[in-house]
N, C-alpha and C positions, 0 to 999 in steps of 0.2 A: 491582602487584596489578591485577588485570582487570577486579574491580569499581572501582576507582579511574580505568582509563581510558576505561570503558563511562560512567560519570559525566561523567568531561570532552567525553566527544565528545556526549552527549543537550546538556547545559547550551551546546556551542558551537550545538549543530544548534536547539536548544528554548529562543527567548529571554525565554520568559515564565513554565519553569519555577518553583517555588518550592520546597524544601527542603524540606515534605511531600510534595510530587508526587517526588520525588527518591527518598526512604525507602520511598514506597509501592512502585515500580518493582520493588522485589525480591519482592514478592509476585507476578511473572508470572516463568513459564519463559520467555519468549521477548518482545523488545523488538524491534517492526519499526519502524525509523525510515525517514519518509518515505511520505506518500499517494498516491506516483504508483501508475500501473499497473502494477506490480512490487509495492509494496507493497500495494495493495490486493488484489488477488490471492491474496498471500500471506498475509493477515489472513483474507478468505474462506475459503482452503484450512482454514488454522488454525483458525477457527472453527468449520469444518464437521466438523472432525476432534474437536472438545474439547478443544484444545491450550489452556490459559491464557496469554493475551498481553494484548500493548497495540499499538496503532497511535498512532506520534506524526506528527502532524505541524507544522511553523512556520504554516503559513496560518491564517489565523481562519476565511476561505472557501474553498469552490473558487474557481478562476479561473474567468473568462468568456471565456478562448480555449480551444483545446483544446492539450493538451503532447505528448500521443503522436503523431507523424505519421503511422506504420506500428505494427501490435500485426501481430506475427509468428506462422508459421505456430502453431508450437509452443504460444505462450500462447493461441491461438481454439483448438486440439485441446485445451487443457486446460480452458476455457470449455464447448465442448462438451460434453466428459466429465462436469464437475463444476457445469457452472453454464447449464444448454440456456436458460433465462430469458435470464440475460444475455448468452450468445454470440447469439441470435435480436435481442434489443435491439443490440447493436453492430453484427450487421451491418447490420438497418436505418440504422444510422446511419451506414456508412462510406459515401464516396464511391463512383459507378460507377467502373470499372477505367477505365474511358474517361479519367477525368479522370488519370492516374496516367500514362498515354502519352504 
């Protein structure tokens, strides 16, 4: 059953889960597990669209390093597209090309 292995994989990924948060879950079309920038992203789009979801993730925080090395051409065209705020925020914030040489 799909709901039965869509459960086993949040409860491996989500260790602080609890068995109302579990029940509640079916109350979204769409389960994005995972806050990286794939998932966030994908929550934004979602969000922007009025898709009812959920974003999980295991951290309690962000980190204080960064995870993504490179955000590829494709995800800043879709940044741009849909999100000029934050593709302007990221690029301020990536490195010169210089440092990448």
């Amino acid at each position: 059953d799909t709901m039965n292995k869509c459960n086993k994989l949040i409860r491996k990924y989500i260790h602080s889960i609890n068995q109302d948060n579990l029940n509640n879950i079916s109350k979204y079309d769409i389960v994005v597990v995972g806050g990286g920038p794939v998932g966030l992203i994908t929550s934004l789009l979602l969000s922007k669209y009025g898709i009812n979801h959920i974003l999980l993730e295991k951290r309690k925080e962000p980190t204080h390093h960064p995870q993504a090395h490179f955000i590829n051409a494709r995800t800043m065209e879709i940044l741009r597209c849909n999100f000029p705020s934050i593709f302007i925020e990221t690029i301020k914030a990536s490195p010169s090309s210089d440092y990448w040489r």
